[in-house]
BALUM-520498 format. One record per residue (C-alpha): residue number from 1; x, y, z. Coordinates in steps of 0.1 Angstrom, whole numbers, plus 5000, padded with zeros to 4 digits. Each point is the difference from the previous one (the first is absolute). Example, Ala and Ser with C-alpha at 12.3 -4.5 7.8 and 13.67 -1.06 7.14 Angstrom:
2
+-----+------+------+------+
:   n :    x :    y :    z :
+-----+------+------+------+
:   1 : 5123 : 4955 : 5078 :
:   2 : 5014 : 5034 : 4993 :
+-----+------+------+------+
***
This chain:
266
+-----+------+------+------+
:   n :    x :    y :    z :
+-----+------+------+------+
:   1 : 3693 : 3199 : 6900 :
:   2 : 4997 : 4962 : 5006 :
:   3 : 4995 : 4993 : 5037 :
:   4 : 4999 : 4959 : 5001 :
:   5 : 5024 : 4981 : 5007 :
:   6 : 5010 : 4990 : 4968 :
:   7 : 5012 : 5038 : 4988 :
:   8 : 5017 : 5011 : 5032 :
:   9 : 5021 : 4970 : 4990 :
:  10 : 5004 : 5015 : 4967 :
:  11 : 5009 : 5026 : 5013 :
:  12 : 5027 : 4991 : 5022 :
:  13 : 5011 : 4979 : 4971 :
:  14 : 5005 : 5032 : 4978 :
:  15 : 5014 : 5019 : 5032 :
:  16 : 5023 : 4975 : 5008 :
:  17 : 5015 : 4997 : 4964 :
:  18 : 5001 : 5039 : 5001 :
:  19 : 5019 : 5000 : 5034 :
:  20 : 5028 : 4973 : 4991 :
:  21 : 5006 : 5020 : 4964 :
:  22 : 5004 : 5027 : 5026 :
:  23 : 5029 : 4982 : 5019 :
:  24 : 5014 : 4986 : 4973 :
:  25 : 5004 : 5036 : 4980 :
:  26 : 5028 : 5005 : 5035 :
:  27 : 5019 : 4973 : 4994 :
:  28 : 5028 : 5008 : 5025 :
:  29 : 4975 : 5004 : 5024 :
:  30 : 4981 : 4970 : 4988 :
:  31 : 5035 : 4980 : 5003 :
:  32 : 5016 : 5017 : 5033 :
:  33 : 4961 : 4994 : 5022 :
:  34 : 4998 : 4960 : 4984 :
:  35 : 5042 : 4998 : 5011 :
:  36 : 4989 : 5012 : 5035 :
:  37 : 4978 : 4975 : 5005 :
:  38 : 5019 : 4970 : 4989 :
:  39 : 5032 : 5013 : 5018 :
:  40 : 4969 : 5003 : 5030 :
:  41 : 4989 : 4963 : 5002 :
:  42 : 5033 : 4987 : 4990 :
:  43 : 5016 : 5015 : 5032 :
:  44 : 4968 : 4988 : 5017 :
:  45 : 5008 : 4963 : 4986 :
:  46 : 5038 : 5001 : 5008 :
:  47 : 4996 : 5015 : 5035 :
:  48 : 4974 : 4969 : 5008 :
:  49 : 5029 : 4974 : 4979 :
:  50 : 5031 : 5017 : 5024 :
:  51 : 4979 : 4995 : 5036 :
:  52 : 4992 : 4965 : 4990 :
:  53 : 5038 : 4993 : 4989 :
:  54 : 5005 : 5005 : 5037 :
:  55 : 4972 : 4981 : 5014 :
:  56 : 4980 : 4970 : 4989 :
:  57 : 4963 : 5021 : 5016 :
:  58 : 4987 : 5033 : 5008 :
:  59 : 4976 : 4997 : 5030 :
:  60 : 4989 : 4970 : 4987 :
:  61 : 5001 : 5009 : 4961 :
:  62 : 5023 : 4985 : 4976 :
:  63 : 5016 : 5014 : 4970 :
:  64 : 4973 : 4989 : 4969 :
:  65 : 4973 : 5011 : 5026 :
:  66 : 5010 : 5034 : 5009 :
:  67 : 5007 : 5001 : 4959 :
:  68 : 4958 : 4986 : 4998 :
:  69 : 4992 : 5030 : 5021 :
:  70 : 5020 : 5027 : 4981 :
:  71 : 4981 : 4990 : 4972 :
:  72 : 4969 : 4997 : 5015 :
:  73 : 5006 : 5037 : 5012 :
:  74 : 5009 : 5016 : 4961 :
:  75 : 4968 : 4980 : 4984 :
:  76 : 4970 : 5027 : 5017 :
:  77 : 5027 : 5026 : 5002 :
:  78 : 5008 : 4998 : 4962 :
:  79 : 4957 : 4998 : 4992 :
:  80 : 4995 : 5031 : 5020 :
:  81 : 5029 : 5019 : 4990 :
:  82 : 4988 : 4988 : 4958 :
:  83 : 4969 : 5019 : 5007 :
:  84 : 5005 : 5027 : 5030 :
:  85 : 5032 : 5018 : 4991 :
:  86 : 4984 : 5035 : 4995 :
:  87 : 4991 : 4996 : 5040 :
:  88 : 5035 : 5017 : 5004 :
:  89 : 4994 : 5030 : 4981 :
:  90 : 4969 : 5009 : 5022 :
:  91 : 5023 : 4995 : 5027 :
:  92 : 5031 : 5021 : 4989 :
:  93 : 4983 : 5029 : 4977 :
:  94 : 4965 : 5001 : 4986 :
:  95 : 4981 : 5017 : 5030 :
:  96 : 5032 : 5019 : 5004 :
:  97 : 5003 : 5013 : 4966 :
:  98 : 4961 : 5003 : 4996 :
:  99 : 5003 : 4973 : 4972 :
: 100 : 4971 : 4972 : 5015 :
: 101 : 4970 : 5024 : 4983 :
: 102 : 5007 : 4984 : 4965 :
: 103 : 4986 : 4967 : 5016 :
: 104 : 4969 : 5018 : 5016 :
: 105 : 4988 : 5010 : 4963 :
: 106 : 5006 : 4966 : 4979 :
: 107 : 4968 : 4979 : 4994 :
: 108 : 5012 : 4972 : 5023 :
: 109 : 5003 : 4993 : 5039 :
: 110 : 5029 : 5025 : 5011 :
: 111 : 5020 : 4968 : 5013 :
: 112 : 5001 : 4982 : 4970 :
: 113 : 5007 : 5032 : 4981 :
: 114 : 5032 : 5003 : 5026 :
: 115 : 5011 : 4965 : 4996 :
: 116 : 4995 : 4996 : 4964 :
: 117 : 5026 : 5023 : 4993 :
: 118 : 5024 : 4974 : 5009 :
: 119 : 4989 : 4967 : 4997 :
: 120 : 5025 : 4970 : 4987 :
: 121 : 5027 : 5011 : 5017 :
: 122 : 5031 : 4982 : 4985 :
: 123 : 5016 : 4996 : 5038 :
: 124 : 4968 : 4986 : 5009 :
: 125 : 5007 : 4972 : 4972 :
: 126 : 5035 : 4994 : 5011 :
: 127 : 4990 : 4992 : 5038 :
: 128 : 4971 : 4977 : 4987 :
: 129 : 5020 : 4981 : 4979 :
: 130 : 5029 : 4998 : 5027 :
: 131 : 4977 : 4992 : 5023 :
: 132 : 4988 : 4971 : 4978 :
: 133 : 5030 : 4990 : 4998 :
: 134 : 5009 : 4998 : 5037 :
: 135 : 4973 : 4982 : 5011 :
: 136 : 4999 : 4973 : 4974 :
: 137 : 5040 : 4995 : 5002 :
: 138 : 4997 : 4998 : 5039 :
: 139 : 4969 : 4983 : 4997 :
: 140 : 5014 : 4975 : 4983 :
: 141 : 5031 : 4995 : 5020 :
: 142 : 4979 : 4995 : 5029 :
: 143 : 4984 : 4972 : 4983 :
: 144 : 4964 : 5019 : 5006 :
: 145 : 4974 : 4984 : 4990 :
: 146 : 4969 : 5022 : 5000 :
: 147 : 4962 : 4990 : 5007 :
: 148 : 4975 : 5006 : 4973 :
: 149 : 4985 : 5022 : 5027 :
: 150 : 5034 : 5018 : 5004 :
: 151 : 5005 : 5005 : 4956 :
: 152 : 4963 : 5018 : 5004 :
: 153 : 5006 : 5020 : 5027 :
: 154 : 5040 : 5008 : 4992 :
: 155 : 4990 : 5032 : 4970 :
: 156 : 4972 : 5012 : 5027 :
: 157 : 5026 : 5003 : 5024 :
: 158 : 5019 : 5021 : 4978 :
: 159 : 4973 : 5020 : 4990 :
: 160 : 4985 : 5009 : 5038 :
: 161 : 5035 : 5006 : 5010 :
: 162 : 5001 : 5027 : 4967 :
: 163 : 4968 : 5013 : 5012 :
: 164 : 5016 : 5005 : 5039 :
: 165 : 5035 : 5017 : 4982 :
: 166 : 4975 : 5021 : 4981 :
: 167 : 4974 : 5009 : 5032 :
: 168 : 5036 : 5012 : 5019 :
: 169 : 5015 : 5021 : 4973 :
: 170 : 4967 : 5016 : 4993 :
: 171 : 4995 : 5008 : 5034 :
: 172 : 5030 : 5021 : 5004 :
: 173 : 4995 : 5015 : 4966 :
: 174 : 4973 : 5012 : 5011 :
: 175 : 5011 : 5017 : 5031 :
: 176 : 5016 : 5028 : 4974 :
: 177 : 4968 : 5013 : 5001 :
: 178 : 5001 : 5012 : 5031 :
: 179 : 5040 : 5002 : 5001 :
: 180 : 5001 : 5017 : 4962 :
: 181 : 5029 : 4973 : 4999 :
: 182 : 5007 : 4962 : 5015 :
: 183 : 5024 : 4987 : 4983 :
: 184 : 5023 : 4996 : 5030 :
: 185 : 4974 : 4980 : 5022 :
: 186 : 4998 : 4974 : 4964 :
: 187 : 5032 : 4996 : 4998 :
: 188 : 5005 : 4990 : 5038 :
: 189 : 4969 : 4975 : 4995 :
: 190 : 5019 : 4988 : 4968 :
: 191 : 5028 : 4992 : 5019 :
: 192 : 4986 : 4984 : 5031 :
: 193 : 4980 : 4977 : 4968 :
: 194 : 5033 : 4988 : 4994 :
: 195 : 5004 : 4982 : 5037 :
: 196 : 4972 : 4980 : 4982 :
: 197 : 5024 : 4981 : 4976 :
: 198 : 5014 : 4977 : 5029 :
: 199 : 4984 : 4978 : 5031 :
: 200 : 4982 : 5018 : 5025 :
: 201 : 5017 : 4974 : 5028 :
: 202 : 5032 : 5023 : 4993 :
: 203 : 4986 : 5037 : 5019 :
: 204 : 4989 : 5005 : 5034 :
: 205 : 4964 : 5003 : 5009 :
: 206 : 4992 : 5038 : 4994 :
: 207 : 5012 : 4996 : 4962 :
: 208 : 4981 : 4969 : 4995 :
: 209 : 4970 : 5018 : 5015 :
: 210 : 5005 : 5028 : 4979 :
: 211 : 5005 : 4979 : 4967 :
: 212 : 4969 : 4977 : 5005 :
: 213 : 4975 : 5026 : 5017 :
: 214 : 5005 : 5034 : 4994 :
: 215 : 5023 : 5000 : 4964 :
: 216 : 4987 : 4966 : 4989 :
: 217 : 5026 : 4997 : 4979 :
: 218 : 5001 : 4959 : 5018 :
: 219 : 4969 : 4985 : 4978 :
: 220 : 5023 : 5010 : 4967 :
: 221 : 5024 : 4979 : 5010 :
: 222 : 5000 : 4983 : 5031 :
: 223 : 4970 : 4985 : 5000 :
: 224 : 4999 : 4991 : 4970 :
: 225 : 5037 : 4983 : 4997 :
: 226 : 4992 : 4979 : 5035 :
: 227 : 4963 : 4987 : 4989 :
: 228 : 5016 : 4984 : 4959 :
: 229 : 5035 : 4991 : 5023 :
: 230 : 4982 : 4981 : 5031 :
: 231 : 4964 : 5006 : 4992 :
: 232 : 4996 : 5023 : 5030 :
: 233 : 4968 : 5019 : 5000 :
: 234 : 5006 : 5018 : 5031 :
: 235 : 5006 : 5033 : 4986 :
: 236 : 4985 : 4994 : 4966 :
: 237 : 4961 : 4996 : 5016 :
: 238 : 5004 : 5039 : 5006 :
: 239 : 5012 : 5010 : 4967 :
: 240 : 4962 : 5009 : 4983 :
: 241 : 4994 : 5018 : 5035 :
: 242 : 5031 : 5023 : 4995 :
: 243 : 4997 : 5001 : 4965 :
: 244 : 4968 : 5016 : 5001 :
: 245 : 5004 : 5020 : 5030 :
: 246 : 5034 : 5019 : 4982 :
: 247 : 4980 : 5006 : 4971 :
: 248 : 4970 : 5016 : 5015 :
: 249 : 5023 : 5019 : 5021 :
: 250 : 5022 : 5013 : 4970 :
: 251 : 4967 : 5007 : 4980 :
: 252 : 4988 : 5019 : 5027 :
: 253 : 5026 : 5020 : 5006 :
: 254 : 5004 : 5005 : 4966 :
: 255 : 4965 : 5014 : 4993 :
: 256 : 5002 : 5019 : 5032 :
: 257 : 5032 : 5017 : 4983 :
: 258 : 4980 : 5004 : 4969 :
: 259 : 4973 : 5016 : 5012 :
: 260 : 5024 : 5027 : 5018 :
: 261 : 5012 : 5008 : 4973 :
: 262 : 4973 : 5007 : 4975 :
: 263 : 4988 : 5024 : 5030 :
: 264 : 5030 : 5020 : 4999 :
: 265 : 4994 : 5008 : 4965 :
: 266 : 5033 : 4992 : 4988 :
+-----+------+------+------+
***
């Protein structure tokens, strides 16, 4: 088996293509899951367009801001969910139905065995190319006018703030390790991700606290939409720090999990 670089992206390549054939062979399902999440981010759109047909600012946001951020939010949530899908089977069944030893016998790292089965994930693509479409509609509304520092840094941003929505869900994916199942504990993290989408100026202290320090769900967004929108650095000078700091703390908790589980036998 080829280890470089170049055939584990082969690889994913051919797994990828295998996966979507796989989707696309459920068609329903294929249609009812991409109709969920446009009927998702359209609510999200028209909730933000009725609050701001009321008042001309939220805590100091405006209307093409708050619609910045949104998309600023889907960008590294649609990159991790293309590539990190399968997370939520680990959560919901494999250690539960003894199904996680297939990835334990392939010639490849057990993680990328796991995620591989779902990469390209079509919802993935759709809140990508919302997302896209967000920020450079609202972008352009707001008359921004990006540095060439800022056009460098903008598709880093998006792909640290993948990385930290990737550290988080593999973190609690892991826990079903030790809980056989954790799906419930992902989906309450999912859902507190979603706070994420709109300013931070908006909840009290403790949720602010919690969404920049302890679920860093802040530098996805956040951080990012205030440094292109005012070229505020404040958070952003933290983001490598937590950036690295979730992932060795997923990857460590994931090989801790690993390791339990070989020594079970199972």
């Amino acid at each position: 088996m080829n280890r470089t670089l170049g055939g584990r992206l082969r690889l994913a390549l051919f797994l990828g293509g295998v996966g979507l054939h796989r989707l696309a062979a459920y068609r329903l399902d294929f249609l009812l899951g991409s109709g969920a999440f446009l009927v998702r981010v359209g609510l999200q759109t028209v909730t933000v367009g009725v609050v701001f047909s009321h008042v001309p600012a939220v805590a100091g946001w405006s209307y093409h801001q708050v619609l910045f951020l949104l998309g600023c939010a889907l960008l590294p949530r649609g990159l991790d969910h293309l590539f990190t899908d399968q997370l939520w089977e680990l959560s919901r069944k494999l250690i539960q139905r003894g199904e996680f030893y297939r990835y334990l016998i392939r010639p490849v790292n057990p993680l990328f065995a796991l995620l591989s089965e779902r990469f390209f994930h079509p919802d993935g693509i759709g809140e990508l190319l919302v997302g896209l479409v967000l920020v450079l509609w609202s972008g352009a509304e707001l008359g921004l006018d990006p540095t060439a520092l800022q056009w460098a840094l903008a598709p880093l941003l998006v792909v640290a703030g993948a990385l930290i929505h990737f550290s988080v869900k593999l973190f609690f994916a892991s826990l079903s390790f030790w809980t056989v199942t954790s799906m419930p504990a992902l989906q309450t993290v999912t859902q507190v991700s979603e706070f994420a989408g709109y300013p931070l100026d908006l909840y009290h202290a403790s949720l602010r606290t919690l969404l920049t320090w302890v679920l860093p769900f802040a530098f996805t967004s956040y951080a990012p939409a205030v440094y292109l929108l005012h070229d505020d650095t404040g958070l952003l000078r933290w983001l490598p720090a937590v950036t690295g700091l979730s992932l060795l703390a997923a990857l460590a908790l994931w090989r801790r999990g690993l390791s339990r589980y070989e020594m079970t036998g199972s």
